[in-house]
N, C-alpha and C positions, 0 to 999 in steps of 0.2 A: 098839630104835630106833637109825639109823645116827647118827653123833653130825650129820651135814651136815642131819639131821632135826629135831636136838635144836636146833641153831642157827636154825633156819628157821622153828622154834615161836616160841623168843623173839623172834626179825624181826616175825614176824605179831602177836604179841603187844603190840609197840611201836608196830607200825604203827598199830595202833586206837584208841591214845590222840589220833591227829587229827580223830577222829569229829564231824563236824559245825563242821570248821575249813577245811576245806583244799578242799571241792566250787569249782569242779568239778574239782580234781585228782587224782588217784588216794592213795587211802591205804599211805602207806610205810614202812616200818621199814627201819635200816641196821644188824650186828650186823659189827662188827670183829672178830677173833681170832688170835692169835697163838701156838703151841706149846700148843695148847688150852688156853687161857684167852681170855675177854673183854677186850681191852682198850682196846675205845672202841664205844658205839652210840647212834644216833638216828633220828630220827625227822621226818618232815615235820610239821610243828606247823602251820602257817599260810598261806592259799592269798598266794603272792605273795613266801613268806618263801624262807628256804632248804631246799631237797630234804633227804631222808632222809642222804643220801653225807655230804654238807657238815656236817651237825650232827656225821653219828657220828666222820668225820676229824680236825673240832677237838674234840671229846673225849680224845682221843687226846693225853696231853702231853707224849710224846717223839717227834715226828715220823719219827724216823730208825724206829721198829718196825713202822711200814709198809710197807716194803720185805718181798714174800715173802710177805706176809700174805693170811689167805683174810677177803672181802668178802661178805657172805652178804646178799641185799636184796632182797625179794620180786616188785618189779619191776624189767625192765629197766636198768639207768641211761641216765639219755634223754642223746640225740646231739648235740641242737639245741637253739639258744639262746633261751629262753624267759623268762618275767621273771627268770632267774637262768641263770648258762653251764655249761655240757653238764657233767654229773655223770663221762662218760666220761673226758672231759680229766681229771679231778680224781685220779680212780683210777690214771689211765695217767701222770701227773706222780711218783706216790710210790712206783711205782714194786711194786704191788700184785702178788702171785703167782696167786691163784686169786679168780675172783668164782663163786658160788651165787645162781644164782634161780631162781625160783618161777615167773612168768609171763612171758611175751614180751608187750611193749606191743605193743597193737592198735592206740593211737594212729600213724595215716599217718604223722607228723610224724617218730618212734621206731621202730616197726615191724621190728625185726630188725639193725637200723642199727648200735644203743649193743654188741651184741652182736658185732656184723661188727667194731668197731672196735678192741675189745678183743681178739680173737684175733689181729688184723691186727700187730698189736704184742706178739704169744706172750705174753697172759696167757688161763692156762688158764681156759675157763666149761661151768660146768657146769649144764645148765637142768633145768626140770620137778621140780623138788622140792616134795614140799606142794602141788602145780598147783593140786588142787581146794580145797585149803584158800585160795590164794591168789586165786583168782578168788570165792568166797564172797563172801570179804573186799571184794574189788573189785570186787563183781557191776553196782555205780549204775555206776561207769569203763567198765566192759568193755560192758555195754549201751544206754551213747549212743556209745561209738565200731562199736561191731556194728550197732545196730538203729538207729542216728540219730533215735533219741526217751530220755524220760528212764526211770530204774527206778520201776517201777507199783507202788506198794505200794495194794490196799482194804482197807478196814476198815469194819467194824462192829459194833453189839451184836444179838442178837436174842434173846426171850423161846426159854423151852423149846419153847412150840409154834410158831416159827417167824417170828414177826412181829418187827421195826423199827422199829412205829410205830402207834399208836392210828391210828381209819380219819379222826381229827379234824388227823392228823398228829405227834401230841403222843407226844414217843418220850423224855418226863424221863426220867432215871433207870434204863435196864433193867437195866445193867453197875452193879457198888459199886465203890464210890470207889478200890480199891485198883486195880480197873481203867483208872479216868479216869485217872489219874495214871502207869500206865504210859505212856495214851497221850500224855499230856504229855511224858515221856520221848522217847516216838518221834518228836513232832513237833519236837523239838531235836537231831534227827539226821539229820533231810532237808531235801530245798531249800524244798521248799513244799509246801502243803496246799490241795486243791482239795473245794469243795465245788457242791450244784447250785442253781436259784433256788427247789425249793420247800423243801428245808433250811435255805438263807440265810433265805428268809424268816419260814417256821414257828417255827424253835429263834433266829433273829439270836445265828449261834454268835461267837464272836471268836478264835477258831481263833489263839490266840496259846500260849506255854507260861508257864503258871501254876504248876504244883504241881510245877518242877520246876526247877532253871535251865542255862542255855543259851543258844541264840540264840533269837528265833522265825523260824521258816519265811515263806515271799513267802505269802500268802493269795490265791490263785484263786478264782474265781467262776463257773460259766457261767451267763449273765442273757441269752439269744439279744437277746429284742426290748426289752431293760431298763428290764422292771417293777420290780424293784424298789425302794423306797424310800431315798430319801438318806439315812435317819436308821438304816439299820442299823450295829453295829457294824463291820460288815467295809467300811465308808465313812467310817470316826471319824481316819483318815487317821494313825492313830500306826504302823502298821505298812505296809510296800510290800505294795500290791494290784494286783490283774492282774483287770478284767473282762471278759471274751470274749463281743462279741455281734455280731451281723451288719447292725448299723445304721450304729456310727460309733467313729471314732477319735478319742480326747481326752486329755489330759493334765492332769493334776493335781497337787498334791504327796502324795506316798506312791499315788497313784492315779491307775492308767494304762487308760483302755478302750481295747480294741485289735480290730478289727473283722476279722471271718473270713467267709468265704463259707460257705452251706449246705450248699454239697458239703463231704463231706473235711473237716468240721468237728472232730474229736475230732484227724485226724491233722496237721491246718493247726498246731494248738493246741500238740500234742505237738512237733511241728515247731519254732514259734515259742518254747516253752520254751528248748529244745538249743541254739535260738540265740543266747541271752539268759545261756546257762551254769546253767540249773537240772538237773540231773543226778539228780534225783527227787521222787516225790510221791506224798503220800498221799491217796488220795480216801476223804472220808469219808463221803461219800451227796449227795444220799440214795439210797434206790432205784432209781429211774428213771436219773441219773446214774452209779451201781454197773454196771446192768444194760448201758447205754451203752457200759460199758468191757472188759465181760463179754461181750458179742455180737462185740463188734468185734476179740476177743482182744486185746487190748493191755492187757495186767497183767502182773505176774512174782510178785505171790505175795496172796496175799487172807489178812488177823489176822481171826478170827471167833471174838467172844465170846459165849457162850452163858451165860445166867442161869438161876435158878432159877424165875422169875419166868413167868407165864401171861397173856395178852392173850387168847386162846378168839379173838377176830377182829380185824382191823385192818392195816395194811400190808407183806404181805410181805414176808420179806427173800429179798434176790437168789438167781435158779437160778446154778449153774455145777456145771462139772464139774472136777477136780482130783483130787490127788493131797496126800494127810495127811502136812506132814512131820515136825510135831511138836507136842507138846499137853500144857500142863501147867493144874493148878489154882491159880487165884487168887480166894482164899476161897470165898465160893459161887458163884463165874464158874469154867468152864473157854476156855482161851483155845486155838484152835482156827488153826494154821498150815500153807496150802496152798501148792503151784507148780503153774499150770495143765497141766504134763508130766504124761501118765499114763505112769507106771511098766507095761513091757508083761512080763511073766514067761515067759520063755522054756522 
């Protein structure tokens, strides 16, 4: 491995520690280096705080050894002043020798700019390092400034022979507990959690993180002509909710309905997200909602958990088609990870 590789791991590696702080920002790491050694990095910590550049520089506590120094930062350094000033200035002040990155920001704003700026002034960059490791990482960023909706995460549990859900709706338990609590994990690393109205009302989930800590996620709803009941959980008003229906607009505290039209409902919604700065979400069902998101391709990757466990009849789980990217066991669940891309073998 080249060592501009081996710097570029530990950037990525730093960058991840913002995981579930910084949406809808992109996730950053900054690795300083000097006559090969480290000698200052950071990291964006907090959406609003200071950029990745800015932490790793005052790390650094002899100012004058950044002169000449190679800058290695998985994104761009952005150009434009944003709740904090242009990371580019900061670099091109000290007077920096070489920057390394991973990704060009796709944000309009950035776009090739921080990059333009930095050559303009002969400090050497050299881009596409790690690329794919770098856009993994930033796959929620990269796909509401590409696809101007947020990153689609589905989930669910299904019995061995295929079901979701008794035919009564009743889906206790299929996944063990080492499961649940992954998915607690998950849900305090994205913006929010969307569920559908006959989930909300069958399970009254509270779709917050319990077995875990973290933040919890915004809770979505789709309720079209909203049956459902005030007294569910996901109306207990301790957490921001979002209901989506096609009658009316209201305001609450912690709970906002917010009315879409029939047409282009799923993508009205998605829309209205991105606008709002939710930059992912995981839909948990049910079914009919799954399938919703599944016909209409708007996913980027489907968690499917598989028990040991048998229903013989009761409510499908979702068709799709995809592509297995990877799969491990957790205890008697195997947990099952897709991206709607089919791999084509040439």
């Amino acid at each position: 491995m080249q060592l501009d590789e081996l710097y570029m791991l530990r950037c990525l590696e730093i960058a991840q520690l913002g995981t579930g702080a910084v949406s809808p920002n992109p996730l950053v790491g900054c690795v300083i280096v000097k006559n090969d050694k480290i000698i200052g990095e950071g990291w964006h910590q907090q959406y609003g705080g200071a950029h990745a550049e800015v932490n790793a520089v005052n790390s650094v506590a002899d100012k004058s050894q950044l002169a000449g120094c190679t800058v290695y930062v998985n994104l761009e350094p952005c150009s434009h002043f944003g709740k904090t000033p242009p990371c580019t200035d900061l670099l091109i002040s000290h007077k920096v020798g070489r920057v390394v990155i991973a990704n060009t920001d796709t944000n309009a704003l950035v776009g090739g700019n921080g990059i333009a700026k930095l050559k303009g002034v002969g400090i050497q960059v050299v881009q596409g390092i790690l690329e794919k490791q770098g856009r993994e990482l930033n796959k929620r960023f990269f796909t509401r400034h590409e696809k101007q909706r947020p990153y689609i995460i589905l989930k669910w549990a299904q019995t061995l022979d295929g079901f979701i859900a008794r035919s009564n709706y009743e889906s206790k338990w299929i996944s063990n507990e080492l499961s649940r609590q992954v998915v607690h994990k998950w849900r305090s690393e994205e913006d929010a959690v969307l569920v559908g109205t006959k989930t909300a009302g069958h399970d009254n989930p509270v779709l917050t993180v319990r077995d875990w800590s973290g933040r919890n996620p915004v809770r979505i709803v789709i309720d079209r002509f909203l049956r459902l009941p005030d007294k569910l959980s996901l109306f207990d008003g301790s957490v921001k909710t979002i209901c989506y229906n096609v009658l009316k607009h209201e305001e609450h505290p912690n709970l906002t309905l917010i009315r879409l039209s029939e047409t282009n409902f799923l993508e009205s919604l998605l829309e209205h997200l991105v606008s709002i700065g939710i930059q992912s979400v995981i839909v948990e069902g049910g079914s009919t909602t799954l399938s919703l998101f599944i016909s209409a391709g708007l996913w980027d990757e489907a968690r499917v958990f598989t028990s040991s466990r048998q229903f013989y009849s009761g409510i499908a789980a979702p068709a799709f088609v995809g592509t297995l990217l990877a799969e491990e066991k957790i205890e008697s669940d195997i947990l099952r990870v897709f991206s709607p891309e089919l791999k084509t073998h040439h």
